[in-house]
C-alpha positions in Angstrom: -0.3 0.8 30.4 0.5 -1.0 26.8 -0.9 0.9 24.0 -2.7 -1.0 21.7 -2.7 -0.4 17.8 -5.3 -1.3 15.8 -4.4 -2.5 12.2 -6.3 -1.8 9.0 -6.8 -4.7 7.4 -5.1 -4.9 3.8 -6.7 -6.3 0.5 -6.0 -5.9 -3.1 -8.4 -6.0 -5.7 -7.5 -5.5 -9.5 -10.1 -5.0 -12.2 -8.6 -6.2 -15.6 -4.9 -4.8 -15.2 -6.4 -1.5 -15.7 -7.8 -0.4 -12.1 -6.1 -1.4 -8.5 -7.9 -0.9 -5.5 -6.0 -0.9 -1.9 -7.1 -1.1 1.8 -4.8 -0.8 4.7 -2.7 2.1 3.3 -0.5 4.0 5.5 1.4 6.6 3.0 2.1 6.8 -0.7 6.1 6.8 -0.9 6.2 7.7 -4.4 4.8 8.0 -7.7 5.2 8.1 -11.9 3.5 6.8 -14.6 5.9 3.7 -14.5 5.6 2.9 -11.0 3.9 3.5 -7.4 5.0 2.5 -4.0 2.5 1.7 -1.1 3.3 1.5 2.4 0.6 -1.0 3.4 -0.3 -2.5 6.9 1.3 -5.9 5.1 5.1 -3.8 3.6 5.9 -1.8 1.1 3.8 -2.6 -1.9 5.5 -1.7 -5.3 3.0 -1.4 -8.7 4.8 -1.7 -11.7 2.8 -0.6 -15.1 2.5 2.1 -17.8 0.0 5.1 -16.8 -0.6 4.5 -13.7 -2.2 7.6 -11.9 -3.9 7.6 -8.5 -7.3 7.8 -8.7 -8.2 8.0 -5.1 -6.1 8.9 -1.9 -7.4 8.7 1.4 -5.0 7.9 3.6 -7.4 8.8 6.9 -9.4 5.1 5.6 -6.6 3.6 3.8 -7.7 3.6 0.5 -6.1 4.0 -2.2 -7.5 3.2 -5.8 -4.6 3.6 -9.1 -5.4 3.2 -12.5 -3.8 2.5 -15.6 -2.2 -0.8 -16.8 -0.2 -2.5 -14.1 1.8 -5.2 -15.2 3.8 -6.6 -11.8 3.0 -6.2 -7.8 5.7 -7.0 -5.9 6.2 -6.6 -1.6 8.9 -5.4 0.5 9.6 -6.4 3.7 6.5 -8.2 5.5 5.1 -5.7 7.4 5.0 -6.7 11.3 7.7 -4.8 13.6 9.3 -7.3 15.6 9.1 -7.2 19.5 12.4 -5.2 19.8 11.5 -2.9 17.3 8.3 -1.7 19.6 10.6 -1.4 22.6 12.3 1.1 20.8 9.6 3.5 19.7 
């Protein structure tokens, strides 16, 4: 029988540069004050900014709230496994 895999649904929302709030969080890759990586259900998401600090973790819910000034956002990769990919699992 297939296994199906629910996804979390992903959103963003940023509060005057200074607060970042993130659903559909899968793992924190790394961290500094210059810079955090995301893997989110949607890719990689890398937050670029000066004192950034995670607020919240919760990685059971997929949140993830960061503060401090972020000054770029940027994805890698897009996120969806292609069909070979989940052959191979």
């Amino acid at each position: 029988m297939a296994e199906i895999t629910k996804t979390k649904p992903h959103t963003l929302m940023l509060d005057n540069r200074k607060k970042l709030v993130i659903t559909g969080a899968e793992d924190v890759n790394g961290f500094n004050e210059d810079a955090v990586s995301v893997k989110t259900t949607d890719g990689s998401l890398i937050i670029k900014g000066s004192g950034l600090h995670i607020d919240k973790l919760n990685l059971d819910s997929g949140d993830v709230s960061i503060e401090g000034r972020v000054d770029a956002m940027q994805y890698i990769g897009n996120g969806s496994k292609s069909k070979l990919s989940k052959l191979f699992r």
